[in-house]
C-alpha positions as CSV (number, residue, x, y, z in Angstrom):
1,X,0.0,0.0,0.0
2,X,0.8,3.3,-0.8
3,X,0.2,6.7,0.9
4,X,1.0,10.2,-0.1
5,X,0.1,12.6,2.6
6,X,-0.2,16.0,1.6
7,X,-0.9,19.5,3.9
8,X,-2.8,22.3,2.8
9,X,-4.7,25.6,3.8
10,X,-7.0,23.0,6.3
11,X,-7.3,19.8,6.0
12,X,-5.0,16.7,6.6
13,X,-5.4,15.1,3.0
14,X,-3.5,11.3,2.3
15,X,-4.2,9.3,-0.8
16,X,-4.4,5.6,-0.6
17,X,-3.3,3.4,-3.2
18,X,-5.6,0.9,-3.7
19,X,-3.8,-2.5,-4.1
20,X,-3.6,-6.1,-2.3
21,X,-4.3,-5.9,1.7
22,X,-1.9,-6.2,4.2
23,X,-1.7,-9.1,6.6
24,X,-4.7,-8.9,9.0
25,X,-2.9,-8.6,12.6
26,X,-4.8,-10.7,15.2
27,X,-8.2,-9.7,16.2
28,X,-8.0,-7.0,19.5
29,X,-9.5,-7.4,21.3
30,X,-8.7,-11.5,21.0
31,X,-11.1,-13.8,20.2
32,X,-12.3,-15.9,23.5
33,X,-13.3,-19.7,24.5
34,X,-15.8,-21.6,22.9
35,X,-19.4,-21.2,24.1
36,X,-21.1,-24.9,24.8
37,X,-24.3,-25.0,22.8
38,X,-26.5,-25.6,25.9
39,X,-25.4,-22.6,27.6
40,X,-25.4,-20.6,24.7
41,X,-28.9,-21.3,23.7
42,X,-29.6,-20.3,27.3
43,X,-28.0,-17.0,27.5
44,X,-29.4,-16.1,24.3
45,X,-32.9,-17.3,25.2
46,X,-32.4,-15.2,28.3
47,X,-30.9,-12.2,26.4
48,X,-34.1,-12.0,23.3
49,X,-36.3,-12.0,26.6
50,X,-34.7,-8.9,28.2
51,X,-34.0,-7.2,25.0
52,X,-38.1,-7.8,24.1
53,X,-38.8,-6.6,28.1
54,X,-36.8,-3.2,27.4
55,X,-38.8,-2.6,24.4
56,X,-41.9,-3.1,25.5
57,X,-40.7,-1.3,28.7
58,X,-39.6,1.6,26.3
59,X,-43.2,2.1,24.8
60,X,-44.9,2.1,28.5
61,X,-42.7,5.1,29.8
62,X,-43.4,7.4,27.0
63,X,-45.0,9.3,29.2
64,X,-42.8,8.9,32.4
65,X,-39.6,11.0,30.9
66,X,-38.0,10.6,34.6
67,X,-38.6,6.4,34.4
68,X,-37.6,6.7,30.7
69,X,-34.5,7.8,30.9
70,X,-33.2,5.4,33.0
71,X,-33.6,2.9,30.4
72,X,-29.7,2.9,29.7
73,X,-29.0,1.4,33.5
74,X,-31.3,-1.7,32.3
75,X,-29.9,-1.6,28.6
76,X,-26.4,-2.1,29.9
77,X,-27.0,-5.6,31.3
78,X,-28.7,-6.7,28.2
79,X,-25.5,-5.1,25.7
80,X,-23.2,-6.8,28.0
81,X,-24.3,-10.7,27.3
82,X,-25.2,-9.7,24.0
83,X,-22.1,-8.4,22.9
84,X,-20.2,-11.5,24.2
85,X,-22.3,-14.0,22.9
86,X,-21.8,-11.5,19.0
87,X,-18.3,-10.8,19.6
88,X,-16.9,-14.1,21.2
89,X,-15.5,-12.3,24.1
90,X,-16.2,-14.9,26.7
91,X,-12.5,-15.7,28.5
92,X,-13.2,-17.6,31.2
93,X,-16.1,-20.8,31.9
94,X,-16.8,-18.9,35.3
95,X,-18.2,-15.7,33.2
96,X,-21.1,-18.1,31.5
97,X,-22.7,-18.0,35.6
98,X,-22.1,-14.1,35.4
99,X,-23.9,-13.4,32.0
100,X,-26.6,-15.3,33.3
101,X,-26.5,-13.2,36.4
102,X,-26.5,-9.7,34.7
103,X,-29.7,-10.8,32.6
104,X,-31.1,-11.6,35.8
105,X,-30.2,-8.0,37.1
106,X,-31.4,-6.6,33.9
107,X,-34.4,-8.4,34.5
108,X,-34.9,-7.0,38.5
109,X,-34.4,-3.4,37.0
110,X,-37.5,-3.8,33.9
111,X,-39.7,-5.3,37.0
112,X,-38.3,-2.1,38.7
113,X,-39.1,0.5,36.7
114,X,-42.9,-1.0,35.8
115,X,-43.5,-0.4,39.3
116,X,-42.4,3.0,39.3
117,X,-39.3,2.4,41.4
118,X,-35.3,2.6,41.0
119,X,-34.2,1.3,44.0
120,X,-30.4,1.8,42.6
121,X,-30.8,5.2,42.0
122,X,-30.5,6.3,45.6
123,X,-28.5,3.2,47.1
124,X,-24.8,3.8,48.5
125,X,-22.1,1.1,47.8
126,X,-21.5,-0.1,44.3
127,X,-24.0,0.8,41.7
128,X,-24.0,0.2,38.0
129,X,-25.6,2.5,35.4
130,X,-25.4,3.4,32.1
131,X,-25.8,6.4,29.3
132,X,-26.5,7.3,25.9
133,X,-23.5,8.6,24.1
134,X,-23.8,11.2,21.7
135,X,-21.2,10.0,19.6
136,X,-23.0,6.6,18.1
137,X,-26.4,6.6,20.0
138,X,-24.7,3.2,21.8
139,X,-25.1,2.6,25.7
140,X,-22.4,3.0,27.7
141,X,-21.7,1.2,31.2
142,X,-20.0,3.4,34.0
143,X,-19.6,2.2,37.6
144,X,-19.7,4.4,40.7
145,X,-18.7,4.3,44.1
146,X,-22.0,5.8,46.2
147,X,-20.5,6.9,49.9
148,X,-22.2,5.8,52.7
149,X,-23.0,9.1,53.8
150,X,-24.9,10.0,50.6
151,X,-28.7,10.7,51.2
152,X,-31.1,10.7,48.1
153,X,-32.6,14.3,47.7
154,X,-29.7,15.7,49.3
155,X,-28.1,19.2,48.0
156,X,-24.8,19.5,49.6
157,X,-21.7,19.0,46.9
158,X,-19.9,15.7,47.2
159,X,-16.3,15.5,45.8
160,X,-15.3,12.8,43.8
161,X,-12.8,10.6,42.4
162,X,-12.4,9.7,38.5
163,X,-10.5,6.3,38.6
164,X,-9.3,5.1,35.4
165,X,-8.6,1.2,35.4
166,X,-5.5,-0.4,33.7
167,X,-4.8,-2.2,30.4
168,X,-6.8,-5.4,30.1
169,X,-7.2,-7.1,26.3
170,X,-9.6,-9.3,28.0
171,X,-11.9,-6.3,29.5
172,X,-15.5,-6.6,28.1
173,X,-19.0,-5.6,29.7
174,X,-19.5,-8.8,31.3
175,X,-16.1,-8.5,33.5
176,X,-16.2,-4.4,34.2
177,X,-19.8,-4.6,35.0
178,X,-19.2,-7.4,37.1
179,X,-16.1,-6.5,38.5
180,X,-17.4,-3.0,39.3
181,X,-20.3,-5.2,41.4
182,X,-17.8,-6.7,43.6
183,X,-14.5,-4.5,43.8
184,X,-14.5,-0.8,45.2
185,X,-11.4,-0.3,43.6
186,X,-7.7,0.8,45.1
187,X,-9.0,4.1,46.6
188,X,-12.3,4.8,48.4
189,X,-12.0,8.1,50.5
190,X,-14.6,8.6,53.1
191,X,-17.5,10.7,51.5
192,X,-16.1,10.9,48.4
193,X,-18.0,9.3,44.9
194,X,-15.9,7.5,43.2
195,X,-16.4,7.0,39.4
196,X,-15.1,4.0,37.2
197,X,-15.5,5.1,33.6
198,X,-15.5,2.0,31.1
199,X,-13.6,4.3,29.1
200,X,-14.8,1.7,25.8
201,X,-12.7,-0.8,26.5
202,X,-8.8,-0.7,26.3
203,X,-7.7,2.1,24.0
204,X,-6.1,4.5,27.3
205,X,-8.8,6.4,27.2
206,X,-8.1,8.5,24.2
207,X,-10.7,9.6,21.6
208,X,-14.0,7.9,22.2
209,X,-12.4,6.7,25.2
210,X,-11.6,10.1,26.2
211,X,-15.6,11.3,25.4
212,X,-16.4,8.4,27.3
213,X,-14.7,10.2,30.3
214,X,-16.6,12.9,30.3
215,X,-19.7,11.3,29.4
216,X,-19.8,9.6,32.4
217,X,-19.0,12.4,34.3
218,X,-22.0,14.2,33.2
219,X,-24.4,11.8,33.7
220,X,-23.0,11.6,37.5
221,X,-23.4,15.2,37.7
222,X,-27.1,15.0,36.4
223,X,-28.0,12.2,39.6
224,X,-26.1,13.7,42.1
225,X,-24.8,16.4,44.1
226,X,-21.1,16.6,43.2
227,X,-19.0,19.5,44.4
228,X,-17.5,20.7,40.7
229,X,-14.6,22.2,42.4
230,X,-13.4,18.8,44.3
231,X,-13.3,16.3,41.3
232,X,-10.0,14.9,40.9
233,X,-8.4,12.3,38.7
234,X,-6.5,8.9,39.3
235,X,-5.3,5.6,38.0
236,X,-2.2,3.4,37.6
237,X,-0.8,1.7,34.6
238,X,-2.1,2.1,31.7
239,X,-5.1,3.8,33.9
240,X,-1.6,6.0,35.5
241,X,-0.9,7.3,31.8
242,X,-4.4,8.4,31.4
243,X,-4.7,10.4,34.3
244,X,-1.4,12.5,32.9
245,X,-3.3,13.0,30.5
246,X,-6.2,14.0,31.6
247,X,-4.0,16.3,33.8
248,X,-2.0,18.2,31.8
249,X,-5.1,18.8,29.2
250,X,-7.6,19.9,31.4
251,X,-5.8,20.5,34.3
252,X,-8.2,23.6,35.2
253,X,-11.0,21.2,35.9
254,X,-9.6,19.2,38.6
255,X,-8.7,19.5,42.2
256,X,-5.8,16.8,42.1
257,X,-4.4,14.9,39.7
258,X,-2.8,11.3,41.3
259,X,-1.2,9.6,38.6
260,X,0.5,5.8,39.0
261,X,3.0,4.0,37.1
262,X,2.1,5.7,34.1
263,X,3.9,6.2,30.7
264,X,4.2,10.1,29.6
265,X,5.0,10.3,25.9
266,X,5.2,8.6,22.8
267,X,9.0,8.0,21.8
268,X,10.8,6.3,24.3
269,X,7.8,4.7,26.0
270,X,7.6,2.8,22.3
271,X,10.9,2.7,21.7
272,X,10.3,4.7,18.5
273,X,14.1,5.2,17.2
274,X,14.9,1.6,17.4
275,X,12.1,0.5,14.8
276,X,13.5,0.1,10.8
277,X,11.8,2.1,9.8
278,X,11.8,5.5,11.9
279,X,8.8,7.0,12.7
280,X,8.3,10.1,9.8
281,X,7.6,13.6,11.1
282,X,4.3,13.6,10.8
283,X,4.1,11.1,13.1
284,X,6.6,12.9,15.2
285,X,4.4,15.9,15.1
286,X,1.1,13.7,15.8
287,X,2.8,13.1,19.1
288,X,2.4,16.4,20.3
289,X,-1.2,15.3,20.6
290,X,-1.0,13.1,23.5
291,X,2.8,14.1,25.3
292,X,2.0,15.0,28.7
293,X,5.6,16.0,28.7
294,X,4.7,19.1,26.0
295,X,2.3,20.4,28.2
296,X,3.4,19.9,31.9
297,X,3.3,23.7,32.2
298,X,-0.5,23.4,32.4
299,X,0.2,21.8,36.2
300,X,0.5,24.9,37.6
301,X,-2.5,25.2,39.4
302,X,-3.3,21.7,39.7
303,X,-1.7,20.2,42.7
304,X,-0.2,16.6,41.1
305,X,0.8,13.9,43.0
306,X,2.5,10.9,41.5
307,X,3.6,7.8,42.4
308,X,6.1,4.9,41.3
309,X,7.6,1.3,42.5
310,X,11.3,1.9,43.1
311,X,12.1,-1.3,41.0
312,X,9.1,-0.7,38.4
313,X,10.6,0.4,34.8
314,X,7.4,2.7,34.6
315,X,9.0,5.1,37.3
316,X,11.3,7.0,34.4
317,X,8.1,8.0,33.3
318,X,7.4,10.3,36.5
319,X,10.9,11.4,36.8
320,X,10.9,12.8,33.5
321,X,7.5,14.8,34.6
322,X,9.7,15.4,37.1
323,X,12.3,17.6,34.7
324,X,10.0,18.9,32.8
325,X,7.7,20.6,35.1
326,X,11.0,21.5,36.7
327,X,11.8,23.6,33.3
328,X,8.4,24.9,33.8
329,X,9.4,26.2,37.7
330,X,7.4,23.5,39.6
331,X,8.5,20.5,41.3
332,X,6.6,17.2,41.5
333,X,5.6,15.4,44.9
334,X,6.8,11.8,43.8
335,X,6.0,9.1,46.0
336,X,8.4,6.1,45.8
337,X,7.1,2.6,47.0
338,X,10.7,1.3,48.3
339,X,11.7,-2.4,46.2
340,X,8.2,-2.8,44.8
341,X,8.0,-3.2,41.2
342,X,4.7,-2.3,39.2
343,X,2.0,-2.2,42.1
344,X,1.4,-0.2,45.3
345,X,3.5,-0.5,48.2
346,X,1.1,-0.3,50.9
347,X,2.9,2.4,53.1
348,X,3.0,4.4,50.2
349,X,-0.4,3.9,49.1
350,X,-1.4,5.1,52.7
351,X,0.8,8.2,52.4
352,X,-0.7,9.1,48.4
353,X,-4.3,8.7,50.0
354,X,-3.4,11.3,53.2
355,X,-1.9,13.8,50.3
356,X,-4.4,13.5,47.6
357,X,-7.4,13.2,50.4
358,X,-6.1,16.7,52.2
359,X,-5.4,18.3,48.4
360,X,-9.4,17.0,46.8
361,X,-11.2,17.9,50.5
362,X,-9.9,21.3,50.2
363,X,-10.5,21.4,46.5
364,X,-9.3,23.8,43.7
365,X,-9.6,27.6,43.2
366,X,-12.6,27.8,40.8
367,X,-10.8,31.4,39.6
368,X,-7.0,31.2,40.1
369,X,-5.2,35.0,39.7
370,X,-3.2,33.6,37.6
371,X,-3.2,31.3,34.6
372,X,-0.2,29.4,32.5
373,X,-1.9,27.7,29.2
374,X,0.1,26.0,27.0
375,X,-1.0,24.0,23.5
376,X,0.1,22.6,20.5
377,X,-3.9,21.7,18.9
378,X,-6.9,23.6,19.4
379,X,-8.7,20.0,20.7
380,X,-6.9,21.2,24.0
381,X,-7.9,25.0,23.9
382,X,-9.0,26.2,27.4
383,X,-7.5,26.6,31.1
384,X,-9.4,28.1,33.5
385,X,-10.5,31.7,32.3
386,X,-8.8,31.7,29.4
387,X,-9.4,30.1,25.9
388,X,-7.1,30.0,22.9
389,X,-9.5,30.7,19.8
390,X,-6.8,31.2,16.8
391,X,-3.0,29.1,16.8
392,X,-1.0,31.1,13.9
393,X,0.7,27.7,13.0
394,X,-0.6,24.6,14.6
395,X,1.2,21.7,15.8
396,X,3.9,24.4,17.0
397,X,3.7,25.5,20.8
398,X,1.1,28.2,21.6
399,X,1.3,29.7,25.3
400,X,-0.8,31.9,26.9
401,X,0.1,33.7,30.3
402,X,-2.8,35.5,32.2
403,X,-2.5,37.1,35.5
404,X,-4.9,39.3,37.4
405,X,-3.1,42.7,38.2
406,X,-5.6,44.3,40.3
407,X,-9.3,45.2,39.9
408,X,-9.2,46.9,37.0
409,X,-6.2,45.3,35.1
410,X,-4.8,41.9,33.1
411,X,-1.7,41.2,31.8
412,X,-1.5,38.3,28.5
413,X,1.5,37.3,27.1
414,X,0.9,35.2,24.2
415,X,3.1,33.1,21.9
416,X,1.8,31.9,18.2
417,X,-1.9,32.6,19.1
418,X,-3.6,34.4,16.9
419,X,-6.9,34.7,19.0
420,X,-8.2,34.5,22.3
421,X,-10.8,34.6,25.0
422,X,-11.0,35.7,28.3
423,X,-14.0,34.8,30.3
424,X,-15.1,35.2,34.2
425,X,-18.4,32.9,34.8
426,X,-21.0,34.7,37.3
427,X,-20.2,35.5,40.6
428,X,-16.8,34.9,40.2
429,X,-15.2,37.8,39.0
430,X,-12.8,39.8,41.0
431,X,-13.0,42.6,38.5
432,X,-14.1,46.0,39.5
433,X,-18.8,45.7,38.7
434,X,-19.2,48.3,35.9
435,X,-15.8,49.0,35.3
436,X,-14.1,48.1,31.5
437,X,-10.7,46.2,32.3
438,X,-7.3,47.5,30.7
439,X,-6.2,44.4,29.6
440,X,-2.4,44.5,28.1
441,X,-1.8,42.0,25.7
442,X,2.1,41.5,24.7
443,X,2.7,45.2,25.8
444,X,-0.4,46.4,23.9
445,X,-3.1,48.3,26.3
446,X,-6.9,47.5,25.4
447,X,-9.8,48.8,26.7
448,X,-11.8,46.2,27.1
449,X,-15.6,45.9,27.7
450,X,-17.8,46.7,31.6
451,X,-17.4,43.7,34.5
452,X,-21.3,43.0,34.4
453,X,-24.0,43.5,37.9
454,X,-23.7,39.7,37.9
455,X,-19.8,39.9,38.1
456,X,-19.7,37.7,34.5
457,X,-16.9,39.2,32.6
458,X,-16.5,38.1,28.7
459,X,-13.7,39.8,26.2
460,X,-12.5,38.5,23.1
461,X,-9.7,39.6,21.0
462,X,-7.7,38.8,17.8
463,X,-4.6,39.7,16.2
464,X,-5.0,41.6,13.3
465,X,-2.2,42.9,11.2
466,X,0.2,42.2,13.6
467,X,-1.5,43.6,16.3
468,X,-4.0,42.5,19.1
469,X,-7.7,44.2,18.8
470,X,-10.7,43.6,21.1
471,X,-13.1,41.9,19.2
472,X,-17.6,41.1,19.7
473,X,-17.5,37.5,19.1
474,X,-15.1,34.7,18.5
475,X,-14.7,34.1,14.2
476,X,-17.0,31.1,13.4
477,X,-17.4,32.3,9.5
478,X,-13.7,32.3,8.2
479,X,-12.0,29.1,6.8
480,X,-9.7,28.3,9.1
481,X,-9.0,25.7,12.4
482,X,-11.1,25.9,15.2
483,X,-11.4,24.2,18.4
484,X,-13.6,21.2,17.2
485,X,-13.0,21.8,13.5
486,X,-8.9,21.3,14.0
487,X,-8.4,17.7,12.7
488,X,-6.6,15.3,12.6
489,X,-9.4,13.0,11.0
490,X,-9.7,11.2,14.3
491,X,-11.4,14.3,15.9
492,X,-14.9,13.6,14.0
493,X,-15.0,10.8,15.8
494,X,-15.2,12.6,19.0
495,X,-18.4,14.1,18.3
496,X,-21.6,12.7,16.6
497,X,-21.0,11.0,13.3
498,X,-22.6,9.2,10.4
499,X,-21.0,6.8,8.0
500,X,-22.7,7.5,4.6
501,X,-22.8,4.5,2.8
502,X,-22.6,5.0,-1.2
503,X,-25.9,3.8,-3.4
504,X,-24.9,4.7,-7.3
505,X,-22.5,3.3,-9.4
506,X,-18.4,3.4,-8.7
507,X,-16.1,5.1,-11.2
508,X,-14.5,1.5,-11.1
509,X,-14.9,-1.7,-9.6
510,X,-12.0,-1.7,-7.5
511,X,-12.5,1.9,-6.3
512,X,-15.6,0.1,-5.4
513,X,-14.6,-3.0,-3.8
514,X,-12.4,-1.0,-1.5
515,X,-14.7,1.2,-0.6
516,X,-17.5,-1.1,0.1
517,X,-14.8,-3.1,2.1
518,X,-13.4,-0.2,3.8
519,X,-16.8,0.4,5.4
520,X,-17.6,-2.8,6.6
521,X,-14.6,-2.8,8.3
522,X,-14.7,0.7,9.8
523,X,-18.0,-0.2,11.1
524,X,-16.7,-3.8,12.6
525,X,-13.6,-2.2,14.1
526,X,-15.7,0.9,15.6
527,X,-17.3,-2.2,17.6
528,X,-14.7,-4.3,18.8
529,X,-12.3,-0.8,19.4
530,X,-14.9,1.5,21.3
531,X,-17.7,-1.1,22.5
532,X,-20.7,1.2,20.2
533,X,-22.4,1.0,17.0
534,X,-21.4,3.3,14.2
535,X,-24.5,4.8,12.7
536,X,-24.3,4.0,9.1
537,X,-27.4,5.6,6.7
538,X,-27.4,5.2,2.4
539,X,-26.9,8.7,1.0
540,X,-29.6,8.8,-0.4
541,X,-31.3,9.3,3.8
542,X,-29.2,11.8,4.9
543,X,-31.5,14.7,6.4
544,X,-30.9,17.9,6.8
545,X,-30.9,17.6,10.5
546,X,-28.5,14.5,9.6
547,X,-26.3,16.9,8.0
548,X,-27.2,20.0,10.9
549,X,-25.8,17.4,14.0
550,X,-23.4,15.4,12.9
551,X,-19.9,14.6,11.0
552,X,-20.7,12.6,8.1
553,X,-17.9,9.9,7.1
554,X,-18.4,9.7,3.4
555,X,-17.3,6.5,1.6
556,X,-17.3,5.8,-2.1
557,X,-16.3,8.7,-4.4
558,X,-18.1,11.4,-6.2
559,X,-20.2,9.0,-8.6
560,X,-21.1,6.7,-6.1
561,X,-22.1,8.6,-3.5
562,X,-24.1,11.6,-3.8
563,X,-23.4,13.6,-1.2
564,X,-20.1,13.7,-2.3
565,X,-20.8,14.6,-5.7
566,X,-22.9,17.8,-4.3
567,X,-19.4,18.8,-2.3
568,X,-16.3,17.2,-3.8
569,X,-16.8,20.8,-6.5
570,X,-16.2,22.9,-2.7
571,X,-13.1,20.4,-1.2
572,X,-9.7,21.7,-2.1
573,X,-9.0,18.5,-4.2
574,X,-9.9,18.0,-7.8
575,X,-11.3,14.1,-8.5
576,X,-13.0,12.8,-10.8
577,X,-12.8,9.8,-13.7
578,X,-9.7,11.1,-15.1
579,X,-8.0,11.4,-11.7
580,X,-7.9,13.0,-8.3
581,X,-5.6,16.0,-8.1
582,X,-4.5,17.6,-4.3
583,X,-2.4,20.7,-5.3
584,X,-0.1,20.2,-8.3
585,X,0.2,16.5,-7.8
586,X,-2.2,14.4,-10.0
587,X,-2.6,10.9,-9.4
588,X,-4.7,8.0,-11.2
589,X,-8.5,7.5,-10.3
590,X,-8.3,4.0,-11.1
591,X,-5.5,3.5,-8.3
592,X,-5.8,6.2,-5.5
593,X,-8.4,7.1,-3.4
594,X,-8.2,10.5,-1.1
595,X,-8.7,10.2,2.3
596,X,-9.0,13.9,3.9
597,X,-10.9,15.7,6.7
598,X,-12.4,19.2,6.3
599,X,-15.2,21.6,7.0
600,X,-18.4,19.9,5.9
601,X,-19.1,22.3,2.9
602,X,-22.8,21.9,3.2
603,X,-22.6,22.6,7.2
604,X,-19.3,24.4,8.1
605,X,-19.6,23.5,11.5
606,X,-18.8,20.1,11.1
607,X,-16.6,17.8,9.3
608,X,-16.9,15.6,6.4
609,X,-14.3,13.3,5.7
């Protein structure tokens, strides 16, 4: 196979030569034991019943919209037998007895809610539940750790804990759900929720796994009182990694971050450099995506505390945190566990929990003074009171510093930002009520716009010509990256997306082939990768309200598919029979295929790929 890649004005273009396939690597996650026929036949016998129950169910709470919408917490059982049965992701015989368990619990939870009731809903201990994600529609399992001390109807904040668990290839619905039935987990502070995102499955908790995250998270927040100022995030392993980063990203949302034997970037964790052949520079710059190391500066007002086994190999990964945010003029607490290799030493563990409990009780200043932002994509944009709008060249570092003078003044000093917004949410200014802030921005004084009655203060400003102007509103109209219209092509798939499968005619039959098998496969892997189902509609069926709320993932080309024959004439690539052209490179139709992300030109506020 063969791929050019080529950068323009916005989008991320590659071509694909369309040839034989590669090798198929082996299924992930891997295939599991045999099901005996008996027990088969029962589980899915006891899975068509509950799925028919939740139907039915769904059709009697029409109008009960506070029943209704705990569907998901009976749907999760029901996905969670179903999906291993369909994906042949039973592992061991003992999990048989626990399918046939959670269909009984799915079961207890239709008679439930037909009564009216959802006992679970106000219990304390370990409860299950599940949501509806917006990315795919699919139902998502989360587990929770309800404190004693929690009373339903209650109004008082709660903090709590986001714990995300450790690599697993052999981590489906059946064993989280069932595991987060039986197993608090390695921390469970006194009065503190604690909440176990699935995180869809094993991919470290990045892109859907990363929505996932803060999927969960909301739902939480919508059934109970949590105190938004004392969430904080931990893990270890593979869950340690995701809690960097999680802290260097969106470090203004959490009280503590309490990371464990977790790796920190890309190169020497994978041992890049030592692989024929060397990863090329646009893989190098991908990194930047995900390297907590890049952004360690964003710990400044997040107190972090991390811990390692003396002995475990995964320790090098905290002491280079530890130089980094040293080059950023902060210095990490780093808890050693003395001649313990990749787990918790228990005296340690003890003196993490006193730290991290003492930092998350007190919990984090909801408006800091002062703020140090740095970026290298506008996915990551925002720190505290301050957003970063405009990069002049992405995938290079943007900083912003902002610090609160006095009452009436800010001082920004920016590096390769071309826009940004500064924003104070009710109450919580500390700007003087009716005055108009002199905010200096890289020496330049602005007069900026009156600290509302409410004390809300919003300002937005953009460089222009070289110099920094106050602006009304953020620029949604102009052609150019935006947080959420940034790229790379994984980002539509971190909002809600359609795959748009083609009706008409190919321009060739291999074009095709390829395509036809490329979506079936997207589709499959979408499964097995992230646990959901990808919506996939003809093109012919695409709505306007299709095209109004979601990223469409077109597949075919611009005979075949007719939505990408009303659009290809607005992409910044020529293709049609004769060939696709990306710039002043022309390549063969009957051999290449683009594969690009870019503003949907029928809906500019999402993508189309």
């Amino acid at each position: 196979m063969r791929i050019f890649r080529i950068v323009f004005l916005w989008a991320c273009a590659a071509g694909v030569c369309l040839g034989a396939e590669p090798k198929s690597p082996p299924r992930f996650p891997p295939v599991g034991i045999a099901v005996p026929d008996d027990v088969r036949n029962g589980l899915e016998t006891g899975a068509a019943a509950l799925g028919k129950n939740i139907e039915e169910l769904k059709s009697s709470l029409v109008s009960k919209p506070e029943l209704l919408e705990l569907l998901p917490d009976v749907q999760i059982y029901y996905n969670a037998v179903k999906y291993a049965l369909d994906d042949t992701m039973f592992y061991k015989t003992n999990e048989f007895g626990v399918a046939k368990k959670l269909l009984e619990q799915g079961e207890e939870r239709v008679r439930d809610l037909r009564e009216g009731k959802a006992p679970w809903t106000t219990a304390t201990g370990l409860v299950v539940r599940g949501y509806v994600s917006r990315l795919d529609d699919s139902v998502i399992p989360y587990g929770l750790v309800v404190p004693a001390t929690y009373h339903a109807g209650e109004t008082n904040g709660h903090r709590l804990d986001i714990w995300f668990h450790g690599r697993g290839d052999q981590l489906s619905e059946i064993s989280f759900i069932n595991d987060r039935q039986r197993n608090p987990g390695e921390f469970t502070p006194t009065n503190t929720f604690v909440l176990h995102p699935y995180g869809r499955y094993c991919n470290g908790f990045k892109f859907a796994g990363e929505v996932d995250v803060f999927e969960a998270l909301q739902d939480v927040e919508r059934h109970y009182p949590i105190d938004t100022n004392r969430i904080s995030v931990r893990g270890f392993s593979m869950g340690g990694a995701a809690t960097w980063h999680f802290g260097v990203h969106y470090a203004g949302q959490w009280a503590a971050v309490a990371p464990g034997a977790g790796f920190v970037e890309t190169a020497i964790f994978s041992k890049a450099f030592s692989k024929n052949p060397p990863p090329t520079d646009y893989e190098q710059t991908l990194w930047h995506y995900y390297n907590a190391t890049d952004d360690a500066g964003n710990l400044f007002n997040t107190h972090v505390v991390a811990y390692s086994g003396e002995i475990d190999g995964q320790r090098a990964a905290a002491e280079l945190m530890t130089k980094y945010m040293a080059e950023e003029g902060m210095m990490l607490t780093h808890i050693i566990g003395p001649n313990t290799a990749h787990k918790y030493e228990p005296e340690a563990k003890k003196k993490v929990a006193q730290l991290v409990d003492a930092i998350a009780n007190e919990g984090r200043d909801p408006l800091p003074k002062q703020v140090k932002f740095t970026t290298w994509n506008l996915r990551f944009n925002e720190m505290d009171w301050v957003t970063v709008d405009g990069m002049e060249h992405e995938w290079n570092r943007a900083r912003v510093n902002a610090e609160i003078v006095d009452d009436k003044k800010i001082a920004v000093t920016t590096t390769n930002v071309s826009a940004f917004t500064l924003a104070m949410p009710e109450g919580l200014c500390p700007l003087a009520k009716g005055e108009k802030p002199l905010v200096e921005v890289d020496g330049e004084a602005i007069k900026t716009v009156p600290v509302r009655n409410d004390l809300s203060w919003t300002t937005h400003f953009q460089k222009m010509g070289g110099k920094w102007e106050l602006v009304k509103n953020v620029d949604t109209i102009s052609l150019k990256k935006r947080h959420g219209l940034q790229g790379p092509i994984d980002d539509a798939f971190m909002d809600s997306f359609i795959m748009v499968r083609p009706t008409g005619e190919p321009m060739n039959e291999k074009l095709g082939a390829w395509a036809a098998d490329g979506l079936h496969h997207a589709v499959d892997e979408w499964h097995l990768q992230f646990r959901g189902n990808a919506r996939v509609k003809d093109d012919s069926e695409i709505t306007a309200e299709d095209m109004a709320s979601n990223n469409l993932i077109l597949w075919g080309d611009p005979k075949s598919n007719k939505l990408l024959a009303r659009m290809v004439k607005k992409l910044p690539i020529h293709w049609d029979a004769n060939g696709v052209q990306i710039g002043a490179a022309h390549f063969s139709a009957d051999d290449n295929v683009p594969v690009l992300i870019y503003p949907n030109p029928l809906n500019p506020k999402h993508y189309v790929c």
